[in-house]
C-alpha positions in Angstrom: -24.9 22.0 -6.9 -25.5 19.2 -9.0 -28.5 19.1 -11.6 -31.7 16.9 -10.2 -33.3 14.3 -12.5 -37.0 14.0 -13.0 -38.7 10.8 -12.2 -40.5 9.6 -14.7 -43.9 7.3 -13.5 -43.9 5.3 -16.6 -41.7 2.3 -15.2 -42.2 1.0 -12.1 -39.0 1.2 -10.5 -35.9 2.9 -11.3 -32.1 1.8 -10.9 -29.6 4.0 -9.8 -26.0 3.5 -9.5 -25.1 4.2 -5.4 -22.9 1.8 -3.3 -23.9 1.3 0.0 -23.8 4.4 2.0 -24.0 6.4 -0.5 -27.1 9.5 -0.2 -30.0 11.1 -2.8 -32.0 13.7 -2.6 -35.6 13.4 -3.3 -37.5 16.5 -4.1 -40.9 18.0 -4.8 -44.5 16.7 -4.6 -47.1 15.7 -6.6 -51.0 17.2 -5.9 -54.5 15.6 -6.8 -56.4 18.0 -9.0 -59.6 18.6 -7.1 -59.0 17.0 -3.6 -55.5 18.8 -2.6 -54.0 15.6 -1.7 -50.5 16.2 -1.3 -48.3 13.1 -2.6 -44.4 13.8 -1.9 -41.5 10.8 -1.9 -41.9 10.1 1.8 -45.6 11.3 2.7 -49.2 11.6 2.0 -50.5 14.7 2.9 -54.5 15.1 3.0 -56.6 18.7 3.2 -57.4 19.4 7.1 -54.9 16.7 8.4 -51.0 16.1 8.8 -48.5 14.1 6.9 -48.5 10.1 7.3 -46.4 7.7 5.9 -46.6 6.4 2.4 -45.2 8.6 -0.3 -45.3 8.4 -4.0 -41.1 6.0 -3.7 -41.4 2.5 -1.5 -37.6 3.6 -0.4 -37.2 1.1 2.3 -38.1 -1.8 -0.3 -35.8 -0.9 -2.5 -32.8 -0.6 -0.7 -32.4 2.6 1.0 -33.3 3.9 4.5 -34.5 7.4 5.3 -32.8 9.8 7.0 -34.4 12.8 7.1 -37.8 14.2 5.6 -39.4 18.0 5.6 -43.1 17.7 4.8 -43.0 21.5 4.2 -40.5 21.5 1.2 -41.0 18.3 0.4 -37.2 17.2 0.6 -36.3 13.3 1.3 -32.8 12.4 2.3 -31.8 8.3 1.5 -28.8 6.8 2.6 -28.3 3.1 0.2 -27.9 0.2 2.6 -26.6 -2.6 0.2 -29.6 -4.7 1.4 -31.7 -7.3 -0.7 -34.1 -5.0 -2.3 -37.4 -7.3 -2.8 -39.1 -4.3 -4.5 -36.6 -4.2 -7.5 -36.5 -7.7 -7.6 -40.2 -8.3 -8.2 -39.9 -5.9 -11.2 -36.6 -7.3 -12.5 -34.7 -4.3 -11.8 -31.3 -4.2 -10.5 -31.1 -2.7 -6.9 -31.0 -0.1 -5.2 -33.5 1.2 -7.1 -36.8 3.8 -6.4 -40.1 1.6 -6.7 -42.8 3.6 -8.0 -46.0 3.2 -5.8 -48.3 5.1 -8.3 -50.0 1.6 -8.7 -50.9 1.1 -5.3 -52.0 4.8 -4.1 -54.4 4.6 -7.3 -55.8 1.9 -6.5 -56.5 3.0 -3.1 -58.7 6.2 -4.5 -60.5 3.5 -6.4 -59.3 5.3 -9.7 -57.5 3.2 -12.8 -53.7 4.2 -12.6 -54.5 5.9 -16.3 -56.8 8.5 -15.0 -55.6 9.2 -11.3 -52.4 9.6 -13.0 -54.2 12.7 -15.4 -54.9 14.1 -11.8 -51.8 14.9 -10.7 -49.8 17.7 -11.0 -46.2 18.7 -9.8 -43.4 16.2 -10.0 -40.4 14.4 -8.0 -36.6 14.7 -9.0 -33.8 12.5 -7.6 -29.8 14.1 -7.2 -27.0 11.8 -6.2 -25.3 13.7 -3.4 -21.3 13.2 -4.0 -18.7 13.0 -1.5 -16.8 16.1 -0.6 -13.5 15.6 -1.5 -11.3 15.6 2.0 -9.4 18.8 2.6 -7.1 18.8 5.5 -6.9 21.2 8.0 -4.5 23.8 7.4 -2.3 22.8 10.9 -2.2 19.1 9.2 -1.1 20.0 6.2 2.9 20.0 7.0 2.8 17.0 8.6 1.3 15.4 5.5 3.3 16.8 3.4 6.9 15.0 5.6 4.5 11.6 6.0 3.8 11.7 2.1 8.1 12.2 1.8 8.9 10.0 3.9 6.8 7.6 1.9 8.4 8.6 -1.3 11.6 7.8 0.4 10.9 4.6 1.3 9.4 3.3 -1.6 12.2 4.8 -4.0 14.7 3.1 -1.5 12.6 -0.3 -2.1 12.8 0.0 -5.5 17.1 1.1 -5.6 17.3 -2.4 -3.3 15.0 -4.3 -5.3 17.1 -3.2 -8.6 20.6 -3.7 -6.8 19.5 -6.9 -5.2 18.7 -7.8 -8.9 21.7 -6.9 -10.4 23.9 -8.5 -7.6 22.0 -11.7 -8.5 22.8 -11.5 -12.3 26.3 -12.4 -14.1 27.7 -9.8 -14.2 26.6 -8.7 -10.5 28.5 -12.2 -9.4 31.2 -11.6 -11.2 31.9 -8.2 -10.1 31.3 -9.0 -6.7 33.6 -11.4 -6.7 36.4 -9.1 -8.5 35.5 -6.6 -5.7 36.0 -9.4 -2.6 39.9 -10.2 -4.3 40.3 -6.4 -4.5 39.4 -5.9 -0.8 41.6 -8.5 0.5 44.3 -7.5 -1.7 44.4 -4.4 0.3 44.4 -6.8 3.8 47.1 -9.0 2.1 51.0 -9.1 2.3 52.8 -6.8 0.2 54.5 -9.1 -1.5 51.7 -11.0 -2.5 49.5 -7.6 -3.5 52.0 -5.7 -5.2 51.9 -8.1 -8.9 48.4 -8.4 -8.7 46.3 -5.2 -8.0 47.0 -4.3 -11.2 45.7 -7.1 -12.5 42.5 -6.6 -10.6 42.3 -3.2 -11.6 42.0 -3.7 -15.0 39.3 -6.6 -14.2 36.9 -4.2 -12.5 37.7 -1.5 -14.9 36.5 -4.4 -17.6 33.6 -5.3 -15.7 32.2 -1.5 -15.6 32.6 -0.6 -18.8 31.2 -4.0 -19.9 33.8 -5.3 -21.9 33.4 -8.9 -20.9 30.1 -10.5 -21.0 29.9 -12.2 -17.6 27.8 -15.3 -18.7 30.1 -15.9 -22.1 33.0 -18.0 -21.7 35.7 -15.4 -21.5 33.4 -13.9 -18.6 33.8 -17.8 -17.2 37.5 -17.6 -18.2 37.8 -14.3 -16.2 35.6 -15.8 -13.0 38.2 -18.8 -13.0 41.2 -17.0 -12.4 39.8 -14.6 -10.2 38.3 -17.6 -8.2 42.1 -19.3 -8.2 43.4 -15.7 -7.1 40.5 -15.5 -3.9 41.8 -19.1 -3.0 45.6 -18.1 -3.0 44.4 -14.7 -1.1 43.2 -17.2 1.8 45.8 -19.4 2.3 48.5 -16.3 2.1 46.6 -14.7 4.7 45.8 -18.1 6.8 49.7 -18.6 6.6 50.2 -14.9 7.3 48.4 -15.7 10.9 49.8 -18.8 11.1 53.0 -17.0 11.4 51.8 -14.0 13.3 50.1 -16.6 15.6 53.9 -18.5 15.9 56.0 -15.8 16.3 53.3 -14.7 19.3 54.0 -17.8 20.8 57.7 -18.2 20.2 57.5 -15.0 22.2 55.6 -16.2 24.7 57.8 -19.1 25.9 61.3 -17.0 25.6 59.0 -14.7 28.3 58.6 -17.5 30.2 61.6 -19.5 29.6 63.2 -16.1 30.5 60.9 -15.6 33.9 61.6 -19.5 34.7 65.8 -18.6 34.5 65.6 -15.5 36.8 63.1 -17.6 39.4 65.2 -20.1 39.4 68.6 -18.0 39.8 66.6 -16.2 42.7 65.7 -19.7 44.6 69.7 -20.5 44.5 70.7 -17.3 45.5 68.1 -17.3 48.2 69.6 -20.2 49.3 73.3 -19.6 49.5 75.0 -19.2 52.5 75.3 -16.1 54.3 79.4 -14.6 54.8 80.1 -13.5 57.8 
């Protein structure tokens, strides 16, 4: 349990550090020496007659609200509602903030503040009340556990595409790629064309990987060149390749026809002749 702080009636308001929603405790009572008026945070108890409003802290003017209050042990709940506080204002103080009312309740007994305040006996603490720190539920706990993975996973893959996106982007990612494209269509290209330079290509990417050649130098320019000439000669070899495929499907074509024209045409003549006898 945390320790409780005394509150001292010497200032006339005291700051405390709670965001808005945040709760104190208020505890214990003061008692006039000689009447048995009881004074706690919230209340103002007389001999012979019940509690009424108007404790020793003006709560509500200093930016909290009450939330609960036990006359008999004296113990005053405050929630901070993040609300002008006029009271800590008029005494320069920075809000929320517990205004004293010792000043006003003396003055209601007709007493200077000085000697009611010899009077009194007993005291008033505050505790800031902190947040329990969440614990989930035992049945929750697994599903956590695969959300809080998958989470991992996703960010870690962000992070791989981010960093390969990156690289791509760079010199030496262009340059690779593009080594990478002639090696792929290479392996889609005539044999003849292929066969004197995929060792060539090879050794590029074997270059490029072991960072041999500096991409953005002018050999690395020197390299991207040729390899640019050899993607260019890659695509017109493989536009004539279908060129010819595309040809040879057609001269195919019209000998199937040609051929299916001959035999319609040797059928109409022999449909034609005349019959023997």
């Amino acid at each position: 349990m945390p320790a409780s702080t005394p509150i001292s009636l010497d200032s006339p308001a005291i700051h405390l550090d709670v965001a808005p929603g945040g709760e104190i405790i208020l505890r214990g009572a003061y008692e006039i020496a000689g009447m048995g008026t009881v004074i706690d945070a919230a209340t103002l108890t007389a001999p012979g007659a019940g509690p009424v409003p108007g404790g020793m802290i003006d709560f509500e003017h200093g930016g909290f609200h009450l939330t609960s209050r036990n006359p008999e042990t004296h113990e005053v709940h405050l929630i901070a509602t993040g609300d002008p506080a006029e009271a800590c204002a008029a005494v320069g103080v920075a809000a929320p903030c517990l205004p004293i009312r010792a000043q006003k309740l003396a003055i209601q007994q007709l007493v200077p503040l000085a000697e009611w305040r010899k009077q009194l006996k007993g005291g008033l603490s505050y505790e800031l009340v902190t947040p329990p720190v969440y614990a989930p539920p035992p049945a929750v706990v697994p599903y956590l556990e695969v959300a809080g993975a998958v989470a991992a996973v996703a960010v870690i893959g962000a992070l791989f595409y981010r960093r390969q996106k990156r690289q791509a982007a760079s010199p030496a990612g262009r340059l690779l790629t593009l080594a990478r494209r002639v090696q792929d269509k290479l392996a889609r290209a005539d044999a003849v064309v292929a066969a004197p330079l995929a060792p060539a290509i090879r050794t590029a990417l074997q270059a490029l990987r072991e960072q041999r050649v500096d991409a953005s130098s002018k050999e690395g320019q020197r390299i991207a060149a040729v390899l640019q000439r050899v993607d260019a000669r890659l695509d017109d070899s493989m536009k004539q390749a279908r060129a010819d495929q595309e040809q040879q499907a057609a001269d195919e074509l019209v000998q199937e026809f040609e051929a299916a024209l001959e035999a319609a045409d040797e059928a109409t003549l022999a449909a034609g002749a005349p019959q023997r006898r």
